[in-house]
C-alpha atoms as one frame of an Amber mdcrd trajectory, in Angstrom:
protein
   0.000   0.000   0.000   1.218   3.410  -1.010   1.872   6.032   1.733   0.593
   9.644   1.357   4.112  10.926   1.377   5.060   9.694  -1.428   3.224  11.860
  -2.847   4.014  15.041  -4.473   4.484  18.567  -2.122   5.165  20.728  -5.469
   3.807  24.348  -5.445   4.479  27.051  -8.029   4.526  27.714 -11.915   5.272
  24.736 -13.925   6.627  24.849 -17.286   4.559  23.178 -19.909   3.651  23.544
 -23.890   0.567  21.305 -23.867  -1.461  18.682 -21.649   0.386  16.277 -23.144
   3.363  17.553 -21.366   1.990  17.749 -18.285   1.044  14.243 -18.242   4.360
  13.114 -19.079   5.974  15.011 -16.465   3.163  14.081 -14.177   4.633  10.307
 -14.501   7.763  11.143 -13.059   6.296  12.596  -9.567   3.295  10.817  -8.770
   3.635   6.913  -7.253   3.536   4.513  -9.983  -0.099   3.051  -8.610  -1.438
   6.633  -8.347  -0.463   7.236 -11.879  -2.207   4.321 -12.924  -5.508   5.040
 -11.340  -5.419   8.392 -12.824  -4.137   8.138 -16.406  -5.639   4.552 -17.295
  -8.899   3.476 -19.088 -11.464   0.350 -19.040 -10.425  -2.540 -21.446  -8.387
  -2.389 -24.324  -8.464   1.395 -23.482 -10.607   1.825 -27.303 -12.712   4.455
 -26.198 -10.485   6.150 -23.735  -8.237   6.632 -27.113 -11.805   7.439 -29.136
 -12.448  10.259 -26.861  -9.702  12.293 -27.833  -9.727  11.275 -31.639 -13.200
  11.867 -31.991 -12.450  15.570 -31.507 -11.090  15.248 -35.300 -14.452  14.774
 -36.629 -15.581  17.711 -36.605 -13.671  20.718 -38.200 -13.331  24.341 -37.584
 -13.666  26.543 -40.482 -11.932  29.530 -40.034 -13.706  32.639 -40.641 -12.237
  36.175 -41.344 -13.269  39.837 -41.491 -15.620  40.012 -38.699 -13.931  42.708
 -36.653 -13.210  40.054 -33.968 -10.659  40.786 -31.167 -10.004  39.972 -27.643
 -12.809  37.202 -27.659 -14.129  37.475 -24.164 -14.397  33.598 -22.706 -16.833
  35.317 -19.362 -19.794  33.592 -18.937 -22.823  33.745 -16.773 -24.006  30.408
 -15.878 -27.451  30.578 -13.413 -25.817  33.566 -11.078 -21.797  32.535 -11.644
 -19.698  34.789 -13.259 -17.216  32.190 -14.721 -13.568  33.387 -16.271 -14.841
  30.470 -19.117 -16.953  28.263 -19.613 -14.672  25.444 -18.340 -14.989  23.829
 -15.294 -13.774  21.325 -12.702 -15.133  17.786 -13.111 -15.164  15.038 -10.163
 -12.152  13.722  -9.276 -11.381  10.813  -6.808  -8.712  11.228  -4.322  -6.603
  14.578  -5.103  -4.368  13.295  -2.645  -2.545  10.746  -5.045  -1.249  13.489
  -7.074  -0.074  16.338  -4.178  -0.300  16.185  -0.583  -2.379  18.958  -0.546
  -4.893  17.254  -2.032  -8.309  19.229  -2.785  -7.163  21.798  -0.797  -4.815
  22.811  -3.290  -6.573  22.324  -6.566  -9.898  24.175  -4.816  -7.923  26.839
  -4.465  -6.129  27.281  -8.115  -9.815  26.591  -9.416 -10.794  29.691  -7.411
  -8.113  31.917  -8.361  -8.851  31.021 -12.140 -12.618  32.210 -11.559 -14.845
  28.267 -12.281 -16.728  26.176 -10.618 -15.133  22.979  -8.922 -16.941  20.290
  -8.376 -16.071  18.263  -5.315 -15.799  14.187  -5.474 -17.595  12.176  -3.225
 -14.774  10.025  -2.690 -12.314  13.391  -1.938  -9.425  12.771   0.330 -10.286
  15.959   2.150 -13.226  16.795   3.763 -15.979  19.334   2.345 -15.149  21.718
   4.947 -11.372  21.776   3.962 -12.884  22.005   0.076 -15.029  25.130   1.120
 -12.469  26.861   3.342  -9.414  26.776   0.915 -11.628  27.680  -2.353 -13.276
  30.270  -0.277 -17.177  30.672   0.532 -18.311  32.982  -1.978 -16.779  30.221
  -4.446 -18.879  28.302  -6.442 -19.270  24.565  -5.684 -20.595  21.703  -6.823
 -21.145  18.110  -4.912 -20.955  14.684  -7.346 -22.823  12.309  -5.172 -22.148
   8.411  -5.494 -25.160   7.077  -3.994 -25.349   4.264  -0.919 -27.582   1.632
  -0.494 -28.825   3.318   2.557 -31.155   6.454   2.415 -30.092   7.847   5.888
 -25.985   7.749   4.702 -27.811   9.588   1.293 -29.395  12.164   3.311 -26.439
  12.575   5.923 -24.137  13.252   2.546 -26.290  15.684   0.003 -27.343  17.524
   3.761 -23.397  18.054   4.314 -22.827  18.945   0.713 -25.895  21.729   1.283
 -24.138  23.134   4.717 -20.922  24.058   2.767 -22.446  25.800  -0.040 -23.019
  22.868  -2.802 -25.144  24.488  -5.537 -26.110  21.501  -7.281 -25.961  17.871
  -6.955 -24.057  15.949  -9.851 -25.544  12.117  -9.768 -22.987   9.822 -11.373
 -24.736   7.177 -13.147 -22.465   5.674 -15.160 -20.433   3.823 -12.382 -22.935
   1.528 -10.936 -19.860  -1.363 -10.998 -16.377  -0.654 -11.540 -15.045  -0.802
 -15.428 -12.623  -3.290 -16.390  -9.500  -1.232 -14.851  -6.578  -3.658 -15.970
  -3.500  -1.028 -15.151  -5.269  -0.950 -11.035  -4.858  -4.723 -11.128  -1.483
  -5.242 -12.632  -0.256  -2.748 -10.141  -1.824  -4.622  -7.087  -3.401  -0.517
  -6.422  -5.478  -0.194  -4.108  -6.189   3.406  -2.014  -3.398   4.624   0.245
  -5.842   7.597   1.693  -8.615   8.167   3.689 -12.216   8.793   1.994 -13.555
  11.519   4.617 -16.767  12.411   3.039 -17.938   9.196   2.606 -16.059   7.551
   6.024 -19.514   6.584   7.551 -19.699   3.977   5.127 -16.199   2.831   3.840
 -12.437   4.146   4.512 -11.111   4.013   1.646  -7.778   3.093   2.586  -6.772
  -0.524   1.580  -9.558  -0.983  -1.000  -9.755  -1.561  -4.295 -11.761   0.222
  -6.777 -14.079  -2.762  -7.123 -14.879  -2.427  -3.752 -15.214   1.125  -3.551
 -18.099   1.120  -6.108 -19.595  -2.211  -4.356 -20.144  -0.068  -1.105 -22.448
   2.090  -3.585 -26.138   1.862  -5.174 -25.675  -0.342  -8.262 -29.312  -0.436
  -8.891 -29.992   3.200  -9.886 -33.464   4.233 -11.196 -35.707   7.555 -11.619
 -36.640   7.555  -8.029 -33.292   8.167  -6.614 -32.953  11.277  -9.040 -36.529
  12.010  -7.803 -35.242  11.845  -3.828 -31.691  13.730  -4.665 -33.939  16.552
  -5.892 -36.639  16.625  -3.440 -34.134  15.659  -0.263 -31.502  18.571  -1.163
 -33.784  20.959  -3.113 -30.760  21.344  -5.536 -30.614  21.161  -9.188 -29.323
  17.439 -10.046 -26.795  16.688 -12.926 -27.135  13.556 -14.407 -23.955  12.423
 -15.542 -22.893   9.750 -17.805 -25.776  10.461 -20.056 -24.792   9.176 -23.686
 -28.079   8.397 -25.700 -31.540  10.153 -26.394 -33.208   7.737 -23.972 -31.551
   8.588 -21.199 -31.999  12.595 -21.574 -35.980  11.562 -21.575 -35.327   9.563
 -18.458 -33.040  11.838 -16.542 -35.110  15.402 -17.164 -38.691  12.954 -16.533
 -37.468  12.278 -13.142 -36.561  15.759 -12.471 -33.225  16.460 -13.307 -32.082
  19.904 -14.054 -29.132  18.968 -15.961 -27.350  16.940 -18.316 -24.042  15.804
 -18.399 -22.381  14.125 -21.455 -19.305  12.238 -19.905 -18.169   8.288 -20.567
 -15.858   8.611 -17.043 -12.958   9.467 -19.240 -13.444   5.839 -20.990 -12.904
   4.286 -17.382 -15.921   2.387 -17.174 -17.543   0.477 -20.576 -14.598  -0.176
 -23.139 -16.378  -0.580 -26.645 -18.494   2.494 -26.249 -18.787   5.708 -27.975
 -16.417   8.780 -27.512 -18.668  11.180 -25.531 -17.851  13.541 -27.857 -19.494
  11.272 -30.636 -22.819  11.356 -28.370 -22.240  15.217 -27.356 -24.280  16.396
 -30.904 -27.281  13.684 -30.365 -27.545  14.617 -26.889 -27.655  17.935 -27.272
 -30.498  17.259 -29.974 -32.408  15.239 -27.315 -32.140  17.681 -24.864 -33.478
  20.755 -27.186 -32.662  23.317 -25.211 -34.530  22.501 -22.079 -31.765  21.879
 -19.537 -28.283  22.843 -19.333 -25.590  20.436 -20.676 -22.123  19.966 -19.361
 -19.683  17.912 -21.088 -16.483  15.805 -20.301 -13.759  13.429 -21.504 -11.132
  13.495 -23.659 -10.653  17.152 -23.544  -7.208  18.187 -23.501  -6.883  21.262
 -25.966  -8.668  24.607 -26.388 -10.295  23.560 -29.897 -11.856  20.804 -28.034
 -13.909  23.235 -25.543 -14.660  24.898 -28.600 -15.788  21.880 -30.416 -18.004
  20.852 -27.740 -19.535  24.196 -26.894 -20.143  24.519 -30.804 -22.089  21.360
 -30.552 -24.309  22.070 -28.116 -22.634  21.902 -24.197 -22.828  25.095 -21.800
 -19.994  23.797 -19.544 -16.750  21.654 -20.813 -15.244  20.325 -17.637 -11.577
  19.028 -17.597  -9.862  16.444 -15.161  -7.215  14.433 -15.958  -4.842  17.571
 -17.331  -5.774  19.736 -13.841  -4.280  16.657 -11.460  -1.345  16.590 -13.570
  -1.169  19.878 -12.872  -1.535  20.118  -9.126   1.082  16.786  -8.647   3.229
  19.509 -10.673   2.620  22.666  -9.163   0.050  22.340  -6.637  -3.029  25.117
  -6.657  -0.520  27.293  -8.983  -0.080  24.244 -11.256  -3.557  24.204 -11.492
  -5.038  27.714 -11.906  -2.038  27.580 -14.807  -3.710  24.448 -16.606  -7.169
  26.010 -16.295  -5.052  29.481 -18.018  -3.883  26.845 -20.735  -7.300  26.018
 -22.024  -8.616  29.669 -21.484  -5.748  30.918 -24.443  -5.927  28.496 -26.374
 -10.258  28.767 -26.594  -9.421  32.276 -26.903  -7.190  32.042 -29.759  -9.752
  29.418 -31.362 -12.114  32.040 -31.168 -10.191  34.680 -32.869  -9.561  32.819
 -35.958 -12.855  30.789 -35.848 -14.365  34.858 -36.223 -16.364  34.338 -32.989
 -16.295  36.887 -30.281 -17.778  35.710 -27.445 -19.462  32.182 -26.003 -22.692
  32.927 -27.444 -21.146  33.270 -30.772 -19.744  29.762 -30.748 -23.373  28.251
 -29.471 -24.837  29.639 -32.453 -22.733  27.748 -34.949 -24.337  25.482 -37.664
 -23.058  22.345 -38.044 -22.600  21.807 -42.289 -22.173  18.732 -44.110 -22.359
  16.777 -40.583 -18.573  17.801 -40.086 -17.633  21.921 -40.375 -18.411  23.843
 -37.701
């Protein structure tokens, strides 16, 4: 079992091109089961590989003379003033990449201007989450539900007490995906699981077992009870076919979000960029859609906003970032993808956000 100092204690700027970069570099610092856990997919790793490719089926024509300059990435997302439409998405156990754990990478969210949204299975506690991102910060909770409605209600209440301002359900992970790296590296979790604790420690277990202390039998009701219990918008997340949008917003939810866990889960499915535009179709404007997976450059964000997401949220390339540099490491990865969208936007001809939602998709393949 790995010990939590072996983790990284870096703090301060990093030096890095791209998010490929960081994850090299990231290889060198964090414990070789850590890395693992992180980096890996399900499988074969097909659609962990699909995600990013699929990004290359759709183009971006570039489009000049339209007095663009200085796009502005600010958005306004239900009372958040956001720096861009880019956000934190759920991460499991900071504290593999940086000893400072969520306390550091809730604090370089901050300082870019997002919205971080806080793992059930944290290695810091939601109080630490809230006090080093700051109060007026905005938060989100993703909520891996137990088998027991009194844990349920213990958890989404102590989200609500520090500040949660919606409720991201992950579907999608009912049963652990066919993690082959975890089990050739004998990894199993070296920290604590605080916000969860009442039910499992984390420490010692597998992610097999993790997931087996969960619901695996999720239906409508439980989005029904997240809802009524915390009076918060709910996310659904994992959401990858028309079906499910008609399930998720019938039983209540107030959002969708596109996401295939980063192809950790079912190898042999579609890149959730692939299921972003039919989604988005489904949906029809009636609930906001966030999107995740595979994103690791600015054309990406600006792919998936042009086709229909609100919010692109990034993971993998922000923990490579704070084993790197800690909460500077990852404000500066959050920077990355801000440029880069900005200088997307400039030749794309688009000035702000709103400009790239109201792109037409031609010939199935030009934005």
């Amino acid at each position: 079992m790995e010990k939590i100092y072996q983790a990284s204690t870096a703090e301060g700027m990093i030096d890095f091109i791209n998010t490929y970069d960081l994850e090299e570099a990231a290889k060198e610092v964090i414990p070789r089961g850590g890395y693992g856990y992180i980096s890996s997919g399900a499988g074969d790793i097909f659609t962990y590989k699909e995600n990013e490719r699929a990004f290359n089926h759709k183009l971006i024509i570039p489009h000049v003379l339209r007095e663009v300059e200085l796009p502005d990435t600010t958005t306004e997302f239900f009372g958040d003033s956001l720096s861009a439409p880019i956000i934190m998405a759920p991460v499991a156990a900071h504290g593999l990449a940086n000893i400072a754990a969520e306390r550091a990478s809730a604090k370089g969210v901050s300082r870019f201007g997002t919205i971080y949204t806080a793992s059930s299975y944290a290695s810091c506690t939601l109080e630490e989450i809230r006090e080093a991102g700051g109060a007026e910060a905005p938060q989100w909770f993703q909520f891996y539900m137990s088998k027991d409605n009194g844990i349920n209600r213990d958890i989404l209440a102590l989200a609500k007490r520090n500040g949660a301002k919606a409720i991201v359900l992950t579907a999608d992970a009912t049963v652990g995906g066919n993690r082959e790296t975890d089990r050739r590296n004998g990894f199993t979790f070296p920290l604590a699981m605080p916000i969860v604790q009442a039910y499992q420690s984390g420490i010692g277990q597998t992610m097999d077992a993790v997931y087996g202390s969960s619901k695996q039998k999720l239906s409508p009701k439980d989005v029904e009870f997240i809802a009524k219990y915390s009076e918060l918008p709910v996310y659904v997340k994992g959401v990858q076919s028309e079906e499910d949008v008609e399930r998720s917003l019938g039983s209540g939810a107030s959002g969708i979000w596109v996401s295939n866990h980063g192809g950790r889960q079912l190898d042999g499915g579609p890149a959730a960029f692939d299921s972003l535009q039919y989604v988005a179709q489904a949906v029809a404007g009636r609930a906001p859609i966030v999107f995740d997976s595979g994103v690791r450059r600015g054309q990406h964000v600006f792919k998936a906003l042009a086709s229909g997401a609100d919010l692109v949220a990034i993971g993998r390339p922000v923990i490579y970032g704070l084993a790197l540099g800690g909460a500077t490491g990852v404000q500066q990865v959050f920077e990355f993808f801000k440029k880069e969208l900005e200088m997307v936007m400039q030749l794309a001809g688009t000035q702000t956000i709103e400009d790239i939602k109201k792109i037409t998709l031609k010939n199935n393949q030009y934005l």
